[in-house]
C-alpha positions as CSV (number, residue, x, y, z in Angstrom):
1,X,61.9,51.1,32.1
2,X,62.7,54.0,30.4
3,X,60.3,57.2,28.4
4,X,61.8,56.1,25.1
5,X,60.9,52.6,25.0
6,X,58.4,50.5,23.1
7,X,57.1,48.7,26.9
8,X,56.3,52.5,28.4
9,X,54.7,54.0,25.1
10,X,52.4,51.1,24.5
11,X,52.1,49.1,27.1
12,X,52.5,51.4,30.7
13,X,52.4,54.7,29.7
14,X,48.4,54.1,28.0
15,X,47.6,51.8,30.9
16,X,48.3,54.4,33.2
17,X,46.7,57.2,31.8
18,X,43.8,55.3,31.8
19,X,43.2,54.1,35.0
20,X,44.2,57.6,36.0
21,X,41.3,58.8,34.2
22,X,39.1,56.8,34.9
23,X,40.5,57.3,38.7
24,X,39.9,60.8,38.5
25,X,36.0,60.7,36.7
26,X,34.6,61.3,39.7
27,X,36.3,64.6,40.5
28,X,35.7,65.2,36.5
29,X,31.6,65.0,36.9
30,X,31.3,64.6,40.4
31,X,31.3,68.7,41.7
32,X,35.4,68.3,41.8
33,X,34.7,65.7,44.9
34,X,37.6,65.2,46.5
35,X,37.3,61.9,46.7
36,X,38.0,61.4,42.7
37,X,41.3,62.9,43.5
38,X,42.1,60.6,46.0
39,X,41.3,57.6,43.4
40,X,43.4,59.2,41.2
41,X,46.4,59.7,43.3
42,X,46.1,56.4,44.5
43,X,46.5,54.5,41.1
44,X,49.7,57.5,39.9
45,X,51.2,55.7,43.2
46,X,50.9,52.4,42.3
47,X,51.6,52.6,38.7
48,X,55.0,55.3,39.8
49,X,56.0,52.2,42.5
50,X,55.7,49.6,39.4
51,X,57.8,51.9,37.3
52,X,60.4,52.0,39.7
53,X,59.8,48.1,40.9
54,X,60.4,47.6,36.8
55,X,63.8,48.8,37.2
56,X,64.8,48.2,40.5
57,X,63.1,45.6,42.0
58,X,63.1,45.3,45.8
59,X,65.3,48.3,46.0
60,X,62.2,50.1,46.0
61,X,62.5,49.8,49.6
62,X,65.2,52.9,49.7
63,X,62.0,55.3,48.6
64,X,59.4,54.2,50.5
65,X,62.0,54.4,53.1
66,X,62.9,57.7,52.5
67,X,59.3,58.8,51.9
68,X,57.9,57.6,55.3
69,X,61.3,59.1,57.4
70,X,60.0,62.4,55.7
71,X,56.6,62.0,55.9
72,X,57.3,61.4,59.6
73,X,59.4,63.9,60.5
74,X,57.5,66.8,58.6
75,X,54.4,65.7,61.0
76,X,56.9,66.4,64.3
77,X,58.1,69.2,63.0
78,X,54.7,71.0,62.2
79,X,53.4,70.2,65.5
80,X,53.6,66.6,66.3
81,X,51.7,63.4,65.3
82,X,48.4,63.7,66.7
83,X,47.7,67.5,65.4
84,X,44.9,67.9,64.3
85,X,45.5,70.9,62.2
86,X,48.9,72.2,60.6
87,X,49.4,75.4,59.6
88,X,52.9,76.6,58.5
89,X,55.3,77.6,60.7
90,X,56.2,81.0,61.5
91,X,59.7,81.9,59.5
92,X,61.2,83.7,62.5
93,X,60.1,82.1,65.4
94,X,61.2,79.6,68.0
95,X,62.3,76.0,66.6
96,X,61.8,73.3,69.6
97,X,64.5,70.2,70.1
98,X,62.1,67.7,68.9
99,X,62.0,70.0,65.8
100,X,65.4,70.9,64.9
101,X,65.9,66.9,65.8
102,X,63.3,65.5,63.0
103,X,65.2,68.0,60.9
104,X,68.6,66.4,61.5
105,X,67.1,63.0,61.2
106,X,65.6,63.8,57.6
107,X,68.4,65.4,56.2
108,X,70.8,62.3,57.9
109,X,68.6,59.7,57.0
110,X,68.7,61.0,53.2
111,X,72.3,61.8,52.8
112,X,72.6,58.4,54.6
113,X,70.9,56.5,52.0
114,X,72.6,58.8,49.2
115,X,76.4,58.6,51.0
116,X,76.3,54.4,51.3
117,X,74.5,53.7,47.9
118,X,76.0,56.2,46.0
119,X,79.6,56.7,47.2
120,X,80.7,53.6,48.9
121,X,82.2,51.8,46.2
122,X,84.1,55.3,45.4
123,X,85.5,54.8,49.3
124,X,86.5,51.2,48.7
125,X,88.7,52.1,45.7
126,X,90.1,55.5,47.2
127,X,91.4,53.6,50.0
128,X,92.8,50.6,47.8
129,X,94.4,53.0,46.0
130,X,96.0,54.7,48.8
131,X,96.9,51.6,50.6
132,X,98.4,50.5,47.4
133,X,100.7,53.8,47.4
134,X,101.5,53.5,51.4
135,X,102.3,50.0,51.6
136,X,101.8,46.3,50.4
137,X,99.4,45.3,47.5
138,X,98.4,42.8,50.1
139,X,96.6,45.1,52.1
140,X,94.0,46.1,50.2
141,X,90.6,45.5,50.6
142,X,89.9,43.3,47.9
143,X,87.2,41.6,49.5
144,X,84.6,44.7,50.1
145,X,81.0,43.5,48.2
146,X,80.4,46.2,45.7
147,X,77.0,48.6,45.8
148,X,74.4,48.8,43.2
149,X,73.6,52.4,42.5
150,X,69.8,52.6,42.6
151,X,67.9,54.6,39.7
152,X,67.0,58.0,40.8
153,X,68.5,58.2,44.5
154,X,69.8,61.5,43.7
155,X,66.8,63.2,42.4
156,X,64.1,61.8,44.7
157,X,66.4,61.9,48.2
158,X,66.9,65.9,47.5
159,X,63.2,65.9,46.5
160,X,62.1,64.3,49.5
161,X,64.6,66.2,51.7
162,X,63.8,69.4,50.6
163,X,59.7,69.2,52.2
164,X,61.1,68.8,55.6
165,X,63.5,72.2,55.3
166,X,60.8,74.1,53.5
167,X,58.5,72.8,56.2
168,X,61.1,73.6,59.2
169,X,62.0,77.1,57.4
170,X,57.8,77.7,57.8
171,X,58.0,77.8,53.5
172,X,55.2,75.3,53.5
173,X,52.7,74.0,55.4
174,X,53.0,70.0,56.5
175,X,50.9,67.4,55.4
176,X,49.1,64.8,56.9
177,X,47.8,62.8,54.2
178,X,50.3,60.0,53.8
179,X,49.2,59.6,49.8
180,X,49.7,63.0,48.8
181,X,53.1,63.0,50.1
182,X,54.1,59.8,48.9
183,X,52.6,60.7,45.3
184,X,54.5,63.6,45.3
185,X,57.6,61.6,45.9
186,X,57.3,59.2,43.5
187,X,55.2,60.7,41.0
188,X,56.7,59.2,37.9
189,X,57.3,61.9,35.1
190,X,60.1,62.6,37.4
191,X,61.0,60.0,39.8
192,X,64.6,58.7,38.6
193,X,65.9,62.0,36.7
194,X,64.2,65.0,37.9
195,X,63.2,67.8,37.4
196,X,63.6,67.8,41.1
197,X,60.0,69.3,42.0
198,X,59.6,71.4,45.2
199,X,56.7,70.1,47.3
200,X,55.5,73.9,46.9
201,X,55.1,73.5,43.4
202,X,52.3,70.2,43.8
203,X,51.0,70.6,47.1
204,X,47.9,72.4,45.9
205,X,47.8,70.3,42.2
206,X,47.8,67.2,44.4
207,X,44.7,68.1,46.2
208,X,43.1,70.2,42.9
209,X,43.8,70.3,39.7
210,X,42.1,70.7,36.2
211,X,43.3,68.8,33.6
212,X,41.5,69.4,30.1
213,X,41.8,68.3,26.6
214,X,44.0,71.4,25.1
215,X,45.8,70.6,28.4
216,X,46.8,66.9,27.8
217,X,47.8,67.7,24.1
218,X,50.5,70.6,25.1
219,X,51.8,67.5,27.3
220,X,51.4,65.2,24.1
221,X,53.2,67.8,22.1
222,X,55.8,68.5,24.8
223,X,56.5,64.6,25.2
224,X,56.9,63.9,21.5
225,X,59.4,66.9,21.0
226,X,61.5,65.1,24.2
227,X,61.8,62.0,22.7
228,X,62.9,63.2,19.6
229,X,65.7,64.6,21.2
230,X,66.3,61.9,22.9
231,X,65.8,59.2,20.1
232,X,66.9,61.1,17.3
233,X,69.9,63.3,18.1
234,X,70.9,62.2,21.2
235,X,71.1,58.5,20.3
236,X,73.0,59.1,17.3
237,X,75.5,61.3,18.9
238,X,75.9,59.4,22.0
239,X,77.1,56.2,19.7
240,X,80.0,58.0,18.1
241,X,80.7,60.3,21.2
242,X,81.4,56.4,22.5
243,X,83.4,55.3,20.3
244,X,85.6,58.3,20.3
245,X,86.2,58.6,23.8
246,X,87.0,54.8,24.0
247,X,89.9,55.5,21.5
248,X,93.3,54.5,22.9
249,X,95.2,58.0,23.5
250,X,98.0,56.9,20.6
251,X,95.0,56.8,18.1
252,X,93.6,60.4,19.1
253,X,93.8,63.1,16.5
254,X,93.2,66.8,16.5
255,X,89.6,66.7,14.4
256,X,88.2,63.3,16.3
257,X,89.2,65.1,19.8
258,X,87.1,67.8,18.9
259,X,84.3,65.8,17.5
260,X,83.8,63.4,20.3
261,X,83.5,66.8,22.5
262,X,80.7,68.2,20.4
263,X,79.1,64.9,20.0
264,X,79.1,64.7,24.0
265,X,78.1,68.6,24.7
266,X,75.3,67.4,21.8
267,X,74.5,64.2,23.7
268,X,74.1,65.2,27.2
269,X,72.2,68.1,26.6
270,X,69.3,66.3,24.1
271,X,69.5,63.4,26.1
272,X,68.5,65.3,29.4
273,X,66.5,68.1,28.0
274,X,64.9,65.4,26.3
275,X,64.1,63.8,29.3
276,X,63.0,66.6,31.0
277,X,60.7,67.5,28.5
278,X,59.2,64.1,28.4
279,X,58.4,64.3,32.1
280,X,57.2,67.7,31.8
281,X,54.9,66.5,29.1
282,X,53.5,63.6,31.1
283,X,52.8,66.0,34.0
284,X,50.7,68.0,31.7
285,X,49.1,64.7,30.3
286,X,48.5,63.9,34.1
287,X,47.1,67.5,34.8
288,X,50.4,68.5,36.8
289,X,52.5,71.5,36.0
290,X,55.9,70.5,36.7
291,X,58.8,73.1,35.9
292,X,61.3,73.9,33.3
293,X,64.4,72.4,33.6
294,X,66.6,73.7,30.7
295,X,67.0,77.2,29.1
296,X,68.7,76.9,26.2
297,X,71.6,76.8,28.3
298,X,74.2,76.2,25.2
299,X,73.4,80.3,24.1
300,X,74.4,81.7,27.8
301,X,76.9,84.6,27.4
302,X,78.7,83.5,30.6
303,X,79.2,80.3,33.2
304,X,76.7,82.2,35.7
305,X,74.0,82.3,33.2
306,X,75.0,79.0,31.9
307,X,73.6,77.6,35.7
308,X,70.8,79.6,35.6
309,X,69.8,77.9,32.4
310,X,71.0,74.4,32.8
311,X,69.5,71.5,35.1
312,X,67.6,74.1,37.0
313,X,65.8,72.8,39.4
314,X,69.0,71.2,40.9
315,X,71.4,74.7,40.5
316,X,68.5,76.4,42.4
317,X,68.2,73.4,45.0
318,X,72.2,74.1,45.9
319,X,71.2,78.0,45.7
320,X,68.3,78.0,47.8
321,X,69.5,74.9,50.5
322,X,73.0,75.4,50.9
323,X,74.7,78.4,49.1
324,X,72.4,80.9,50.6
325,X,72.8,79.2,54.2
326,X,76.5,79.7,53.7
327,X,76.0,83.1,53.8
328,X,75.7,82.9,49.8
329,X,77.2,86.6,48.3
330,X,75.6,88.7,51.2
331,X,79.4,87.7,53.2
332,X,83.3,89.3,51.7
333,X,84.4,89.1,48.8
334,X,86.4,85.8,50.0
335,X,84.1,83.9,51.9
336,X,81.4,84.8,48.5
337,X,84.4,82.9,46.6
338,X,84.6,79.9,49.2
339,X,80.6,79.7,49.3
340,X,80.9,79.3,44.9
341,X,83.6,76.4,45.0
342,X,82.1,74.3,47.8
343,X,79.0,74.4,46.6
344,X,80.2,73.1,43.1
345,X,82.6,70.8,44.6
346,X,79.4,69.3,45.9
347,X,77.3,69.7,43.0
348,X,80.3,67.8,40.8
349,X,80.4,65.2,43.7
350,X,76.2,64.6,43.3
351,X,76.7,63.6,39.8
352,X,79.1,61.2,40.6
353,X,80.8,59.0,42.4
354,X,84.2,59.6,41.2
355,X,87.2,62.2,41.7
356,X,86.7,63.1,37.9
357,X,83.0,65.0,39.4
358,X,84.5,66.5,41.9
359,X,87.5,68.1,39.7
360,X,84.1,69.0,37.4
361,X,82.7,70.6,40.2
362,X,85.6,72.7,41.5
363,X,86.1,74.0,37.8
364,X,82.9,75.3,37.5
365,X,82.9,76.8,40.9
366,X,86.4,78.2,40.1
367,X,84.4,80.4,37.0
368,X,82.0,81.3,39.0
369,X,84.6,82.8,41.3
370,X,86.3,84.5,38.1
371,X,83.2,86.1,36.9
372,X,82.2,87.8,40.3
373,X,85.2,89.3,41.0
374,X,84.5,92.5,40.7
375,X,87.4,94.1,38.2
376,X,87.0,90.9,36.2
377,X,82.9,91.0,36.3
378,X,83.1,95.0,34.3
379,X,85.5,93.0,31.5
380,X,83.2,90.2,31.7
381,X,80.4,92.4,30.6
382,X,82.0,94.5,28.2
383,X,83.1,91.7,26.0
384,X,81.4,91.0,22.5
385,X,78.3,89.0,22.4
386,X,80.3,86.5,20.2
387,X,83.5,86.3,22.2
388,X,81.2,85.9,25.3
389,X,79.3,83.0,23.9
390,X,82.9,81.7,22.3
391,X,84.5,81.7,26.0
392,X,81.5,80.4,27.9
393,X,80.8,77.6,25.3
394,X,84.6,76.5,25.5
395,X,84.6,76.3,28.9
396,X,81.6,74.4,29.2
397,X,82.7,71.6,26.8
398,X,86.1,71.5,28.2
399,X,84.3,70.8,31.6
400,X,82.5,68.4,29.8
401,X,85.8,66.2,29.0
402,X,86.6,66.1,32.4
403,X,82.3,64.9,32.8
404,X,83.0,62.7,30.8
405,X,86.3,61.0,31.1
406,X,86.8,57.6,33.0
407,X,89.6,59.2,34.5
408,X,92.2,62.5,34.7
409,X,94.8,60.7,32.9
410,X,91.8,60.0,29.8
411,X,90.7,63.5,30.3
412,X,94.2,65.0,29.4
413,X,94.8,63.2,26.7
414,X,91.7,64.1,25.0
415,X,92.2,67.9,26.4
416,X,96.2,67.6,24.6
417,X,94.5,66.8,21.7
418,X,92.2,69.3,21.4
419,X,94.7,71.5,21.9
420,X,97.0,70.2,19.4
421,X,99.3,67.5,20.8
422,X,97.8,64.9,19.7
423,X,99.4,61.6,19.3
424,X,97.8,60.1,16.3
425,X,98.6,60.5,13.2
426,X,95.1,59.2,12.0
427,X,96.3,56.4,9.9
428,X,94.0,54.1,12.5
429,X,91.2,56.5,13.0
430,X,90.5,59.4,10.9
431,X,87.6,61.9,10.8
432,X,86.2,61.0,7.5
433,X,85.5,57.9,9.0
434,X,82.9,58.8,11.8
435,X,81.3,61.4,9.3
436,X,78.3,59.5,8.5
437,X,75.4,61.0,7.1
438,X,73.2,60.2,10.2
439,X,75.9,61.2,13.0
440,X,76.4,64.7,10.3
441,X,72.5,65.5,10.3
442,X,72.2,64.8,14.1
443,X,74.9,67.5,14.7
444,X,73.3,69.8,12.6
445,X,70.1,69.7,14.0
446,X,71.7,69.6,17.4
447,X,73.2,72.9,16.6
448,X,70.0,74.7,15.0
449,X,67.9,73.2,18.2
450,X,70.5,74.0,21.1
451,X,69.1,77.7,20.5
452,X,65.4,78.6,20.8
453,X,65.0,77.4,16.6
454,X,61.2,76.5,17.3
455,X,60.0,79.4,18.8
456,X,61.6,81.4,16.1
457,X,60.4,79.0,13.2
458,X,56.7,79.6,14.6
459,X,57.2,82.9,14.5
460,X,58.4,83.3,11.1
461,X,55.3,80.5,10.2
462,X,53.0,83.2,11.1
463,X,54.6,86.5,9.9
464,X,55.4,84.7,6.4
465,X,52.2,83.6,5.8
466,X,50.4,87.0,6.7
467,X,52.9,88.5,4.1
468,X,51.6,85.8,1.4
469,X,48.2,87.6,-0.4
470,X,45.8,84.8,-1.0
471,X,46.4,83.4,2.4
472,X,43.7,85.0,4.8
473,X,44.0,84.2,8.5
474,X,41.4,81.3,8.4
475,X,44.5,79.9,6.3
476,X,47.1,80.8,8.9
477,X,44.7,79.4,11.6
478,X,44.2,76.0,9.5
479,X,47.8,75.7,8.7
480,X,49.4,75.9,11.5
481,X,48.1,73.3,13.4
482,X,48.5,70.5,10.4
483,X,52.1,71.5,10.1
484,X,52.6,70.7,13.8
485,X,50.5,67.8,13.6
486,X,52.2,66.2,10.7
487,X,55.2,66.9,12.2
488,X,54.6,65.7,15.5
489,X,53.5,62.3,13.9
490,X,56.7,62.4,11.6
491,X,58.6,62.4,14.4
492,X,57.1,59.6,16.6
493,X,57.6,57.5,13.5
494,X,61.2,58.0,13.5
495,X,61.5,57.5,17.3
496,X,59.3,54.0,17.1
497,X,61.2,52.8,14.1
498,X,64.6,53.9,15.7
499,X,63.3,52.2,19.0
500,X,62.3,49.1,17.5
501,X,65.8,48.4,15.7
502,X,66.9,48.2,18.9
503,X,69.3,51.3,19.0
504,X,71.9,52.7,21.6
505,X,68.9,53.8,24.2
506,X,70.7,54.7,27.9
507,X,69.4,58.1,29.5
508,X,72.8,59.6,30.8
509,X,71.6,61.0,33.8
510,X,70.3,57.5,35.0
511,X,73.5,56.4,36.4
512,X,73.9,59.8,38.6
């Protein structure tokens, strides 16, 4: 089940918000019991496990697995199973074996899960392929059963990883209620793409929180905006960006290289944002404050500020749980350089099992590397705004080819092209012949909305209107809120008619 279907929006999504509230009326009117609260987590668990059984089915074991390893471990590091009360630990003091050993089993047990369901079938065709090369075609194990690659491993095995190093680091202070800690796992605004939420960043929401009416309409607002990005640009987009990069490399043109890169940089970006914004939306629907995920990452003047912008909470994950422990840029210049490329190596590797991610990964980390050398860095900063948004927009949608090829051989083709050795002469495909008016409008408003065009639009609402005589500021105050209203509903029309044809639907980040 996915955010921007007709089954969530009118069939789970206003099942669940119901029996949530009606969950959590006795924290409402009761005094803030904390007994409502307990209601109310209990029934987000069980709908969040039958959103995840609706697209998994009994591999909805691998959470619940994962949640009670951590939930488990957390308890022996924080002082055992039978404490009766946890505090946090003390940053700097003594860790004991049974400590640092729940530790190790956590983070194994995750990357466990992750490695075999996520990588394995990359490790069966690696070695076929090298066997291949080395030897016989008769060797080759052709017989391996492949793995399914279950929804969400990624996000939710970090998430849940990440409470028992924040609780061994003395970052945050165990818990011992089993259905906080599994609500906060599987909590589903963000179970299967993220934002990846620090247990931190709940703990205290799970135990209080004070959802209101102004509250669940920002989330209303927030979720509408997401799935028009999703629905309307990042479907359109994604259809041709399909096509295009199916095209046989003898058919590839200059123009139609170029346009199946923008449609992609268009598409993964609305598509995930999207997402994101949807499950921010529902957390503020549920009374939850989940984070940002995306800053307008698409107007950062270099790749540094790009990863402070894009997928946030998972370039901060690899900041804060591995760059850092690597000794981060606090080490020589060298080892700083080393620390920048491993780390994307792995971040390309998370968001895929293939050598394409990894090649993704190491190119990134290879800018990274550029930008902090230190004669490089001065000429880095000295450069025009527009030639520093030129360079770190072309890198990022070259890296995006490489994101989004099938394979290197795919990915250079479609690079040659760009750069002007193409091999079509566009008597097959042509440009004029993907121009539609829809997939033209989508890029358009892709463009405008890849910078911060709303906030801007509301300002200049306001100022325009306070410049307009007859309109008085009961006017502004009236106006305001039915031009976002009517254009809230405008869009959910459009998404709802555009789901109900049945349209190209897939979130992109799904399959990572």
């Amino acid at each position: 089940m996915v955010f921007s279907s007709i089954t969530f929006l009118f069939l789970f999504l206003p099942l669940a918000l119901g029996v949530y509230y009606v969950s959590l009326a006795p924290y409402l009117v009761g005094g803030r019991s904390p007994l409502g609260v307990r209601f109310a987590n209990f029934s987000l668990l069980l709908f969040s496990l039958v959103f995840y059984f609706w697209g998994e089915n009994f591999l909805i074991w691998i959470v619940i697995a994962s949640t009670t390893i951590d939930y488990i471990c957390g308890l022996l590091i924080s002082g055992g199973l039978k404490a009766k009360e946890r505090s946090a630990l003390d940053p700097r003091g003594p860790r004991t074996r049974l400590q640092r050993l729940a530790l190790v089993l956590s983070i194994v047990s995750n990357l466990a899960f992750l490695g075999y369901f996520k990588y394995f079938n990359l490790a069966v065709d690696s070695v076929n392929a090298l066997l291949v090369a080395l030897g016989p075609v008769g060797w080759t194990w052709e017989q391996a059963a492949r793995v399914t690659l279950p929804l969400g491993i990624s996000f939710y095995t970090f998430q849940s990883m990440s409470y028992t190093i924040d609780v061994y680091r003395g970052r945050v202070r165990a818990t011992s209620n089993l259905l906080d800690f599994a609500c906060y796992v599987t909590l589903f605004p963000q179970l299967v793409a993220g934002p990846i939420v620090r247990y931190r960043d709940l703990a205290n929401q799970l135990r209080h929180r004070e959802p209101s009416v102004s509250m669940f309409a920002r989330g209303v607002e927030r979720f509408i905006l997401g799935l028009g990005k999703k629905v309307l640009i990042a479907n359109t987009v994604a259809i041709a960006a399909d096509k295009l990069f199916a095209l046989p490399t003898e058919d590839l043109i200059f123009g139609l290289a170029w346009l199946a890169v923008v449609c992609y940089t268009l598409q993964i970006y609305f598509d995930f944002s999207g997402y994101s914004d949807m499950a921010i939306g529902l957390g503020l629907m549920l009374g939850f404050h989940i984070p940002e995920n995306f800053n307008y990452p698409y107007i950062a003047p270099t790749v540094q500020d790009f990863w402070r912008r894009w997928h946030i909470s998972l370039s901060t994950w690899f900041r804060d749980y591995l760059y850092i422990p690597l000794g981060g840029n606090r080490v020589s210049p060298a080892r700083t350089y080393f620390n920048l490329i491993a780390v994307f190596f792995l971040c390309g590797v998370w968001h895929g099992a293939s050598w394409t991610f990894a090649a993704w990964g190491l190119y990134h980390g290879f800018f990274l590397a550029l930008e902090r050398h230190a004669p490089l860095r001065a000429k880095f900063r000295g450069m025009p705004a527009v030639v520093a948004h030129a360079y770190t927009l072309t890198v990022v949608m070259v890296g995006w080819v490489l994101f989004r090829a099938e394979t290197f051989s795919q990915a250079s083709s479609i690079l040659a092209a760009m750069g002007g050795a193409a091999h079509g002469s566009g008597a097959v495909h042509n440009l004029a012949a993907y121009l539609r008016p829809d997939l033209v409008a989508a890029v358009i408003l892709g463009i405008v909305f890849s910078a911060p065009a709303v906030k801007r639009l509301k300002g200049w609402f306001v100022s325009g209107t306070d410049t307009v005589e007859h309109l008085g500021p009961v006017s502004v105050r009236v106006m305001a809120p039915l031009v976002r209203v009517v254009g809230l509903v405008a869009i959910l029309g459009l998404c709802v008619v555009s789901l109900a044809s049945g349209t190209h639907n897939p979130f992109i980040y799904f399959r990572f």
